[in-house]
C-alpha positions in Angstrom: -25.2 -62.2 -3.9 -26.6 -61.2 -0.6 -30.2 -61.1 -1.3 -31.4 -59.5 1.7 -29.5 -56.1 0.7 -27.0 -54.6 1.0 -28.1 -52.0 3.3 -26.2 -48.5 3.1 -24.4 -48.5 6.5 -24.5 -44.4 6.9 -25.1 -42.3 10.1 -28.3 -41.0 7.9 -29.9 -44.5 8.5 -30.4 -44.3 11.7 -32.2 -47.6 12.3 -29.1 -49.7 10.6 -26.3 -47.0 12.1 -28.0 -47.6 15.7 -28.0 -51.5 15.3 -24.4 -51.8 14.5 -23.7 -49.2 17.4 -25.0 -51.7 19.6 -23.4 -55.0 18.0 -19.6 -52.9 18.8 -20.9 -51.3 21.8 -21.8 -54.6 23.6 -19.1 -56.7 22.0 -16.6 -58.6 24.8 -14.0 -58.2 21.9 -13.6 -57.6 18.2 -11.7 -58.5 15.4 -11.1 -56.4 13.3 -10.5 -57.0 9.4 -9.4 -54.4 7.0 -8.7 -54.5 3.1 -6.2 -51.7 2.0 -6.6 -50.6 -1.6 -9.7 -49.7 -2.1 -10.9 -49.6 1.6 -8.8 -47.4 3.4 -7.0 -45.8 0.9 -8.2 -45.0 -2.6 -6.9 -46.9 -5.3 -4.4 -45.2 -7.6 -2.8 -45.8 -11.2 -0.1 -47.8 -9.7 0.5 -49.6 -6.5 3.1 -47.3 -4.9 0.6 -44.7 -5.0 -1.8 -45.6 -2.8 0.0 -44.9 0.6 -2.3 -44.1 3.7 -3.2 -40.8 4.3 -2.2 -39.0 7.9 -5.6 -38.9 8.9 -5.9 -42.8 8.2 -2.2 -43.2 10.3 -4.1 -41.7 12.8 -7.2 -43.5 13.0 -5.4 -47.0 12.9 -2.9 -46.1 15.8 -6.1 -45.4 17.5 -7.3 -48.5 16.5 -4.6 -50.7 17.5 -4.5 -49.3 21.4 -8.2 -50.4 21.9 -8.2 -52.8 24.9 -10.4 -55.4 23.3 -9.8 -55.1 20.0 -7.5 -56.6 17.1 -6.5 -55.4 13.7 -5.8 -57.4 10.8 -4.9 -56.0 7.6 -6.2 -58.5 3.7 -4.8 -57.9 1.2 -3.6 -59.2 -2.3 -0.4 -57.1 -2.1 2.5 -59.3 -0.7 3.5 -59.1 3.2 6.6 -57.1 2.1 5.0 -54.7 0.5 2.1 -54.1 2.8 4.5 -53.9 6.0 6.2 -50.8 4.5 2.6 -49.4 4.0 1.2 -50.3 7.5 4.0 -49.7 10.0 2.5 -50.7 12.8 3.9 -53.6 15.1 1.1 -55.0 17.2 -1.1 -55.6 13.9 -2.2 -58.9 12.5 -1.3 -59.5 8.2 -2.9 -61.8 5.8 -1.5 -61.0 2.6 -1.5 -62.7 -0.8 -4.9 -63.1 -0.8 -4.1 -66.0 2.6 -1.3 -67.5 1.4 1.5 -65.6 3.7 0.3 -64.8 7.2 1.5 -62.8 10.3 -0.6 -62.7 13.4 0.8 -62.7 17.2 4.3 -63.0 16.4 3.4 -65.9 14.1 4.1 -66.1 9.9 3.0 -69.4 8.5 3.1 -69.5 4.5 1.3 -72.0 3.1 3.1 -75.3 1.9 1.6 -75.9 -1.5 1.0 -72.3 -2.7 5.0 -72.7 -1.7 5.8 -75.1 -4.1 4.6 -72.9 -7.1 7.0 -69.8 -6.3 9.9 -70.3 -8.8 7.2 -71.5 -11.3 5.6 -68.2 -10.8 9.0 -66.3 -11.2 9.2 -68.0 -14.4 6.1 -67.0 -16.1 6.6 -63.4 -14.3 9.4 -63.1 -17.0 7.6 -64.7 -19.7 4.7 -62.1 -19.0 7.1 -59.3 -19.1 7.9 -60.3 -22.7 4.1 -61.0 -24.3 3.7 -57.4 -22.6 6.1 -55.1 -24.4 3.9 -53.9 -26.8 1.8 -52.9 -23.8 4.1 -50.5 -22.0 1.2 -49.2 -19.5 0.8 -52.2 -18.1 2.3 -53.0 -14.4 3.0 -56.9 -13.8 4.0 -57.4 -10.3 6.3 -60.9 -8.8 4.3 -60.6 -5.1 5.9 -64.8 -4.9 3.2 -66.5 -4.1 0.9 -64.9 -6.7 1.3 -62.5 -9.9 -0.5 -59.1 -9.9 -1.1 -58.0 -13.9 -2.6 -54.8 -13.9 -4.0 -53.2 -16.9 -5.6 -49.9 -15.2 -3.2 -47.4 -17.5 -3.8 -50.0 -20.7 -6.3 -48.0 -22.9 -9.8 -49.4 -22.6 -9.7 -50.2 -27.3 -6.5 -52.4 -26.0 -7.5 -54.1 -22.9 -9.8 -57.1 -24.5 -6.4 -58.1 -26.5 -4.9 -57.8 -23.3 -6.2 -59.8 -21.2 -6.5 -62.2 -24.2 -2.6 -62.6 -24.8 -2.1 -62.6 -20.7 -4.6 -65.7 -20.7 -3.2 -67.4 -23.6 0.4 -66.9 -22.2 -0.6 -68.1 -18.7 -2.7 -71.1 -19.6 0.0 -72.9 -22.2 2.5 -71.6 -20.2 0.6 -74.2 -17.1 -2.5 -74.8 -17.1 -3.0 -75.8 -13.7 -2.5 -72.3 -12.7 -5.5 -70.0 -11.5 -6.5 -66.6 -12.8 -8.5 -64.7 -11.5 -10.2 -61.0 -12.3 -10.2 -58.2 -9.4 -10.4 -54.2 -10.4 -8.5 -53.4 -13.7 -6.2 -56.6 -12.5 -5.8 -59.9 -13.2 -4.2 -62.4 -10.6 -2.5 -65.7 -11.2 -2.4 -68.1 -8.3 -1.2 -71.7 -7.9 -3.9 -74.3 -8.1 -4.5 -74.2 -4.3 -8.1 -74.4 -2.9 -7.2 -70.9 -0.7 -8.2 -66.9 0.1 -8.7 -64.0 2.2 -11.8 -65.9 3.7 -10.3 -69.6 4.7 -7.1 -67.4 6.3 -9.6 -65.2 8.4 -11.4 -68.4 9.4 -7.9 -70.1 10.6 -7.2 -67.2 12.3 -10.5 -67.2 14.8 -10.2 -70.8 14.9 -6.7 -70.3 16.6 -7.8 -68.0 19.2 -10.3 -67.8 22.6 -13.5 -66.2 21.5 -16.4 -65.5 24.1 -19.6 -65.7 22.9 -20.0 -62.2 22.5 -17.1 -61.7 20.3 -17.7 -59.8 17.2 -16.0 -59.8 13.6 -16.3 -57.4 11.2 -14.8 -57.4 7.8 -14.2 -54.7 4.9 -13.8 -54.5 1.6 -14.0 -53.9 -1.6 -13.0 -56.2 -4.3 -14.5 -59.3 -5.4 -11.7 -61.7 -3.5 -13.2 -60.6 -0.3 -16.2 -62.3 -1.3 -14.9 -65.8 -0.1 -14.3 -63.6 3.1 -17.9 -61.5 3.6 -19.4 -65.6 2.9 -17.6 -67.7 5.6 -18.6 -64.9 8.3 -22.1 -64.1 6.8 -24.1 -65.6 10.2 -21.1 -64.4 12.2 -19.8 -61.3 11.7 -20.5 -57.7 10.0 -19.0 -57.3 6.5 -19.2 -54.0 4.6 -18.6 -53.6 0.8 -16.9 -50.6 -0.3 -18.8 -49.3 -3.1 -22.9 -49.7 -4.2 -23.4 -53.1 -5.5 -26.2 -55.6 -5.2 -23.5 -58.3 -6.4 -22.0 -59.1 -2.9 -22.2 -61.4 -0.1 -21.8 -58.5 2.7 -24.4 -57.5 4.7 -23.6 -53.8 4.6 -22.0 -51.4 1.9 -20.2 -48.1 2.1 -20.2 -46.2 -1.0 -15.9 -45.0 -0.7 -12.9 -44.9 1.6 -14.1 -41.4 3.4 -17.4 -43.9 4.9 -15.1 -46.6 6.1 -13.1 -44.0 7.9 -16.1 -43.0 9.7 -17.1 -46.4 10.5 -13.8 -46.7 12.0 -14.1 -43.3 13.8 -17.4 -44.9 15.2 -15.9 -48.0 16.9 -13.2 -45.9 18.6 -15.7 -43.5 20.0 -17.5 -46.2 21.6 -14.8 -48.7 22.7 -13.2 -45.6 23.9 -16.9 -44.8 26.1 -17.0 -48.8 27.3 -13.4 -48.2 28.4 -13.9 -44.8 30.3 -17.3 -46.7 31.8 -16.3 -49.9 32.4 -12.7 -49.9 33.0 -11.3 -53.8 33.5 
């Protein structure tokens, strides 16, 4: 929990809205790093729903022709799933919650969350069975993790639920990891890993000047490892009004985060026109 706030980031506070102004506005270079469902799309009753919307398209290919600055989408979805979301080329991924990344070209997968795949496909069909007399729930195979969504499951069913999903899971290995995001559950391979220790392998790989900025969004609670590791560094924003985070800043939905994102083309776009390199 961030004890300090978090403060609304909105163009109404003027004192906050100004100071991160600044922070972008003087910034050599930023990375950029964006959660999708829930942070720049809404989240719907299934995955396959939530595809961008064109105003969203827009904003990201405006994004991604900045000069001095880099977009990475992370996620939980796989990187299969989100590439057919986000078709953009020169765009960084980190999906599975870290395990599978692409950045410049790059994809590195890492070597013991690799070892658990066919394990995982395994208890994906086990799952599928202890669910059928659930038939609104969604279990998803993303390889290196399992997505068990429960969203559609009525709310007088969802304690039994999640119930027979841990009991199935835990004597099915016990090693594994589970985890609880929005109306999900995820199972991971026993693997000290996340969105946050990615990100920081990511900046650790590149050429930072001083006055390099990161900022980070999003909205569940597996960004939290993320919003922690850049807490003296960087600017995170939560998506949604809670005291229980580790990010400086919160947005209350996806229609704020868009005009964030509006803001940091406006001025990168006045640096440019300004001080053209």
């Amino acid at each position: 929990m961030n004890n300090n706030g978090p403060f609304h980031l909105s163009p109404k506070q003027l004192d906050i809205w100004n100071n991160i102004s600044r922070q972008l506005h003087t910034a050599s270079e930023i990375d950029l790093f964006l959660d999708y469902d829930g942070t720049i799309t809404p989240i719907r009753s299934t995955p396959a729903e939530a595809v961008l919307e064109p105003e969203t398209v827009h904003v990201l290919q405006q994004l991604i022709q900045l000069p001095h600055l880099k977009v990475t989408m992370v996620t939980g979805r796989s990187m299969a799933d989100i590439q057919k979301l986000v078709l953009f080329k020169n765009i960084g991924f980190v999906a599975n919650h870290g395990f599978h990344v692409l950045q410049d070209g790059k994809e590195w997968r890492h070597p013991e969350a690799e070892r658990f795949i066919k394990k995982l496909r395994k208890l994906y069909t086990i799952l599928q069975g202890a669910f059928q007399p659930f038939p609104k729930s969604f279990l998803e195979d993303k390889q290196f993790t399992l997505s068990i969504h429960y969203r559609n499951v009525s709310v007088q069913e969802q304690t039994a639920f999640k119930a027979i999903a841990r009991k199935t899971i835990y004597e099915f290995d016990s090693r594994l990891v589970l985890t609880e995001g929005k109306e999900v559950l995820e199972v991971r391979p026993p693997v000290d890993w996340g969105k946050g220790r990615a990100v920081m392998e990511i900046l650790s790989a590149q050429q930072h000047s001083p006055r390099s900025l990161q900022m980070y969004i999003g909205d569940d609670i597996t960004d939290e490892d993320a919003f922690q590791v850049l807490q003296s560094s960087g600017i995170t924003i939560h998506v949604g009004n809670t005291a229980d985070t580790q990010a400086h800043y919160y947005v209350n939905d996806v229609d704020e985060v868009l005009q964030i994102l509006k803001m940091i083309i406006r001025l990168q776009t006045h640096r440019s026109n300004h001080h053209p390199t």
